[in-house]
N, C-alpha and C positions, 0 to 999 in steps of 0.2 A: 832205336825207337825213341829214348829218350832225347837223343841227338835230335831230331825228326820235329821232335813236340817242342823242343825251345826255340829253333828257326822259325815253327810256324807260329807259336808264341808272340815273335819279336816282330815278324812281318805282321800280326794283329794287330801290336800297339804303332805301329810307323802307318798305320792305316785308322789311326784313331779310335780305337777299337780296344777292349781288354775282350780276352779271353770269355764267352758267352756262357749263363748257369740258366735254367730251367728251374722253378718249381713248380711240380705238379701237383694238385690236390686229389689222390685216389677217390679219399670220400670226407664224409662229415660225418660217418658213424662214428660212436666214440662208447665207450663205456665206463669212460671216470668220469669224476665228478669235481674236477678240478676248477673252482671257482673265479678263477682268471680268464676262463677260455668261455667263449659265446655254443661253441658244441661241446659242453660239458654233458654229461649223459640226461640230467634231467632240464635241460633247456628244449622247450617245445620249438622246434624249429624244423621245417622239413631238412630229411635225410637223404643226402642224394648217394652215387657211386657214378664214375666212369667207367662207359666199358671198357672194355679190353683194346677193341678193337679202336677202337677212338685215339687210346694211349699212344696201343702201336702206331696210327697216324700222326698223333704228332710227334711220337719220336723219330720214327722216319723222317718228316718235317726237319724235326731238329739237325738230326746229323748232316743232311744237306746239307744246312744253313751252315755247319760249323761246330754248334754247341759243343761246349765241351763237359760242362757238368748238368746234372739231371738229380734233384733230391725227391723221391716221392712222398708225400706226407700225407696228412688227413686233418682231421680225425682221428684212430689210431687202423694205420697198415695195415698191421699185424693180425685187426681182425679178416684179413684178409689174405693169410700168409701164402695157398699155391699161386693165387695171382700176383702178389707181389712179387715172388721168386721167380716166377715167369718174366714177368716186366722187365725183372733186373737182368735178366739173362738175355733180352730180347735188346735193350738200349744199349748193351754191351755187342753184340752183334751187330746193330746198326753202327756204330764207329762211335759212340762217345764213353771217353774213357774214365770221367771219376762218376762212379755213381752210390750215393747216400739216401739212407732211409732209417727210422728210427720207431720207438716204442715209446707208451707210458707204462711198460712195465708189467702192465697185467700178467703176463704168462709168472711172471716169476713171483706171482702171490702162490701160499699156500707149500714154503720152504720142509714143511716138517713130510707131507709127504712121501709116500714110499717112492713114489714112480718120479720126483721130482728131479732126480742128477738124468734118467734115462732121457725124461721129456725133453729138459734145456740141452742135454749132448746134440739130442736129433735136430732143435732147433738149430743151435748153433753149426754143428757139422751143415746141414743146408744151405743155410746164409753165407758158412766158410767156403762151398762147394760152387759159388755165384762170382761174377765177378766185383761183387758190392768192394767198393774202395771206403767209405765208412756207415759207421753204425751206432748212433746217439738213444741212450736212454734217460730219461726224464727225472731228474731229481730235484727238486725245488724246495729244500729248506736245509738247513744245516740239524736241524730238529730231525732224527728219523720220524718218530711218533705223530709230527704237524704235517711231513710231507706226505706218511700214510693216511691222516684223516684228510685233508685237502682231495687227494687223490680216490678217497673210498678203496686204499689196497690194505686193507691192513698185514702186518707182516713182510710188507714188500720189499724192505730194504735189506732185511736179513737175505730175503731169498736172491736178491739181486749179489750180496756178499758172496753168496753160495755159488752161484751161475757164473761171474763173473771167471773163474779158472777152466770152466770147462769152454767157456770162448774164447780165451788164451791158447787150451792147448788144442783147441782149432783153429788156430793162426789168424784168429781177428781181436782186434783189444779197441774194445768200445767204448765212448766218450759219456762223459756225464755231461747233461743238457740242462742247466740250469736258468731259469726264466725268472730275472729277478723281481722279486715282490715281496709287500710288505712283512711275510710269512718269512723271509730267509733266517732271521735269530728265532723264528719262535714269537714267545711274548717279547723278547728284549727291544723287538724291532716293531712288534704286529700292535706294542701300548702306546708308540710313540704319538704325543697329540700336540699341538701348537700352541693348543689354548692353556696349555697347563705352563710354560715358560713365560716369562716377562719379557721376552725380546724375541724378535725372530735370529739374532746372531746366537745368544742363548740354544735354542732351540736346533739350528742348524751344525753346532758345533757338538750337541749332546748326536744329534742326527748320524751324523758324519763317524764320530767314537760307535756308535752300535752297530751301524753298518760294516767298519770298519772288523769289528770284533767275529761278526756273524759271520763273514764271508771268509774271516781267517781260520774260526770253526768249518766252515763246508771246506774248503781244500782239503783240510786236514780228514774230514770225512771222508770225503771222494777215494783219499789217499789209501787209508786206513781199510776202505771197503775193495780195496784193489782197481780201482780205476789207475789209468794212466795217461789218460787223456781226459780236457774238461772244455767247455763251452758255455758261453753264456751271454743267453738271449736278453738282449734290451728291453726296459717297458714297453712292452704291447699295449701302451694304452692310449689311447684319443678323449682329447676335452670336447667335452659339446661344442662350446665356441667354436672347435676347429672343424667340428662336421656340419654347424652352421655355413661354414666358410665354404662347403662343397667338397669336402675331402669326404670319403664314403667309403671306407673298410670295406673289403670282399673276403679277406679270409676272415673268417670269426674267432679266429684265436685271438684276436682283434678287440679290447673292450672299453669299456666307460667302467669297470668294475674298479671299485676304491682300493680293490687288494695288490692291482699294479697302475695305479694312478697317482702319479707325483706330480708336485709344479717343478716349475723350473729352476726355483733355487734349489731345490729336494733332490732333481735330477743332477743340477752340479755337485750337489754332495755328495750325492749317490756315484758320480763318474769318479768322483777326486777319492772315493773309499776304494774302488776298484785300483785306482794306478799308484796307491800306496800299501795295496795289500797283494797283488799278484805277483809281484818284484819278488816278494819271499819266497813264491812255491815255486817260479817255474823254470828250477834246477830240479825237482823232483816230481813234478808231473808238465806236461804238455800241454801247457794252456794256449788254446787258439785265438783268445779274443788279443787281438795288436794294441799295443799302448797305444801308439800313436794314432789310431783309429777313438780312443776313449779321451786322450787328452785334448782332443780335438770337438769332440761331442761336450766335454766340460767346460771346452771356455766357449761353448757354443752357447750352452744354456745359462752360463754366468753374462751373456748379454756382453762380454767384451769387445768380441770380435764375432756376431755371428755369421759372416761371409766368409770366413777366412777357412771353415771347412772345404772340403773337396766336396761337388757337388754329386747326387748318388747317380747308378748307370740303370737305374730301373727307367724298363719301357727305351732304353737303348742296348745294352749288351742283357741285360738279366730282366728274366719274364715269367709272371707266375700265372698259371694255371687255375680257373676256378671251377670245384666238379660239380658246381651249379647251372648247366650250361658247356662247361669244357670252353669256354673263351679264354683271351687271353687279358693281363693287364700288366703295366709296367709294376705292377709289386702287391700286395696283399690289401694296402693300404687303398692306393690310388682305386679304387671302383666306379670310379664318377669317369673313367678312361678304358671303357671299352673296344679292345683293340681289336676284335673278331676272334676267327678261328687262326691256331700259330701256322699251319702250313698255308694260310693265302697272305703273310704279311711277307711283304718287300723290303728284304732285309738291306738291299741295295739305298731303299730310301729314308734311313733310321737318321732322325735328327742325332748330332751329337755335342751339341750345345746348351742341353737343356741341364740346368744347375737346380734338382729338386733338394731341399730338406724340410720335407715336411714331416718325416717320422726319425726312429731309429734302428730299424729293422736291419738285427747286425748281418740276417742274409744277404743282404745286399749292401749295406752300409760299409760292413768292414773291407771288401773286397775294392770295392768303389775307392774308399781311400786309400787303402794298401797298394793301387796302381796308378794312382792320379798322378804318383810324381814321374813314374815310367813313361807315362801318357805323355805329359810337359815337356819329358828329355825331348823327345818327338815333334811333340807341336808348336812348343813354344818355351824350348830349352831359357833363354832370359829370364821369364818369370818364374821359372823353376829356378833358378840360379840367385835370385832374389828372394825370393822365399825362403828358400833354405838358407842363406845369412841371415835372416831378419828372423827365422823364427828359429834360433839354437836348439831350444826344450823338443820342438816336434825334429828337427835334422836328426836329434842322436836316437830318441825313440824310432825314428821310419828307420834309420838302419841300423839298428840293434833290433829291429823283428825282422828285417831282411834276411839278420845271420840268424839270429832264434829261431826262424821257418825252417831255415836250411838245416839247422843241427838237431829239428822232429822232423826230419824227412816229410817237409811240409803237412805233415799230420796223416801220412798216410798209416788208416788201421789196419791194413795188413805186414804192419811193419814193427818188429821189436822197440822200446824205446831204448836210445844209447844214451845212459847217465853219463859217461865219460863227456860226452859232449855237451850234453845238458847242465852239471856242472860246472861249468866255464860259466852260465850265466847268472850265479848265486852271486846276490846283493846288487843284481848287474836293475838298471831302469827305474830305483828311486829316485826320486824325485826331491828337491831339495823340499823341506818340511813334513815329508814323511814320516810317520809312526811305527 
């Protein structure tokens, strides 16, 4: 089987093509209050849901076409759990094989209760019981206390400590979903202001130390609370200028909210904090965000080189779902790109030239770059071959997460992590000037 999947893999990319991901948006209901997200529970906004029957249409759709992965999101799922376990059981029967879906956590408020280890087993053994290949829950500050008032759970994180074994010893070990914002230190990060510094170098290098500190605190949380796996979501945010320009959000996790709004120098700091602080943990937890995906996003927004990213596959291999409607668009962002409904689109006729970076939507961003250079062997082996002498820093990052994939069993959470292997890559991807 495995044999099976890397052939057809390979014949993907020698066809221009990376391996196809789906996101669908089940619904917009939501019951946190999560400040960054546009369907935060008291945001007046209509509520939609997808039927059932619709889903199943396009995932049949899908599997024709190839797809190979399917995340369902919302809103939160889970307020939805026999239909989500349906779903997940039903795209794995139509032929596509990695299928993800996640929480904000709600079930796992209210840890002190009695019935609390019975409920998360049931949960857990059901999702274990599916063929779900992973399963992200939602932590966003290295603060317990900031990410329970953000979220409206209070308690949550203890409960999530608690839950976290009983989904271990039902053979799925779930990711922490981290969405960075200005909340991740707490106040350390949530006081920083611009106007209070004499310089903007001043400012960005105080910037840069807090962030850097806040996100060495969350690892060590994540760690500490039993995660083994981690993730983490890029600013979700858009400047008005840019929605001036025609770019029009479709998912509403999507915002103008100041609490994941940076500029550009903010966000180069904010990348260069990530590629000098992951290097340390991820011999002991399973970090999925690719260096070379983030050093690339860095000197994107330091205005160096901003071409010299790999351009994303949204609206060519990867397509998200909106349960406003059930259309499709090449990503959450793009909504001014109405592609129709996914089983009448003419997969035969997918431009593959099209070089977007308009956001950072690591659903699709990281994967995008993580196969660009695969793509190049293929299309246009030279420029890859130039590339990678010209750019040292990104050569040793793209293949040092090549074997780093390989040695977390590409992230699959149905799979034990092996520290032996993990191990090998302590102190392995700093960066010269690192802290």
């Amino acid at each position: 089987m495995m044999l099976r999947q890397f052939f057809r893999n390979i014949r993907t990319l020698s066809n221009n093509h990376i391996p196809a991901q789906l996101v669908i948006q089940m619904t917009s209901h939501c019951n946190a209050r999560c400040p960054q997200c546009g369907m935060r529970s008291t945001a007046e906004i209509p509520r939609r849901r997808l039927a059932s029957d619709e889903i199943k249409h396009i995932l049949d759709a899908a599997a024709e076409r190839g797809v190979q992965a399917v995340s369902f999101t919302g809103g939160e799922p889970l307020l939805f759990q026999d239909e989500l376990i349906s779903l997940i059981e039903y795209a794995s029967r139509a032929g596509i094989p990695f299928i993800r879906t996640g929480t904000n956590g709600f079930l796992f408020r209210h840890a002190d209760h009695k019935d609390f280890s019975d409920r998360v087993k049931k949960l857990a053994d059901r999702l274990a019981a599916t063929p779900l290949r992973n399963f992200w829950i939602s932590l966003d500050s290295a603060v317990p206390e900031v990410h329970e008032r953000m979220r409206g759970f209070p308690g949550v994180v203890r409960g999530i400590e608690k839950a976290l074994p009983l989904f271990h010893a039902a053979g799925l070990f779930p990711s922490a979903n981290m969405g960075l914002n200005r909340m991740v230190g707490g106040e350390a990060t949530a006081a920083l202001d611009p106007q209070s510094f004499s310089s903007d170098q001043e400012y960005l290098a105080v910037f840069s130390q807090r962030y850097r500190e806040a996100l060495d605190c969350f690892y060590h949380l994540v760690r500490n609370l039993g995660f083994t796996m981690v993730n983490t979501c890029y600013p979700m945010s858009i400047s008005c200028e840019e929605m001036e320009t025609g770019l029009h959000p479709v998912y509403a996790a999507t915002t103008t909210d100041a609490v994941v709004r940076f500029s550009a120098a903010e966000k180069a700091a904010l990348y260069k904090a990530l590629l000098d602080t992951i290097p340390k943990h991820r011999h002991h937890l399973r970090i999925f965000s690719p260096l070379s995906s983030i050093y690339s996003l860095h000197r994107r927004h330091l205005n160096s080189h901003p071409d010299e990213t790999f351009g994303c596959r949204g609206g060519i291999d990867f397509f998200y779902i909106d349960a406003d409607g059930g259309d499709t668009y090449p990503c959450g962002y793009r909504g001014n790109e109405n592609m129709g409904k996914f089983w009448q689109l003419d997969f035969s006729a997918r431009k593959t030239d099209h070089d977007c970076r308009l956001c950072d939507w690591e659903c699709f961003r990281d994967p995008s770059e993580l196969c660009a250079p695969l793509l190049n062997m293929f299309k246009n082996p030279l420029r890859l071959i130039l590339q990678m002498r010209r750019h040292t820093i990104y050569r040793r990052l793209w293949l040092e997460d090549i074997r780093y994939f390989r040695a977390c069993s590409f992230f699959n959470a149905r799979i034990k992590p092996d520290y032996a292997q993990l191990y090998r890559f302590q102190g392995q991807g700093e960066l010269p000037g690192a802290r």
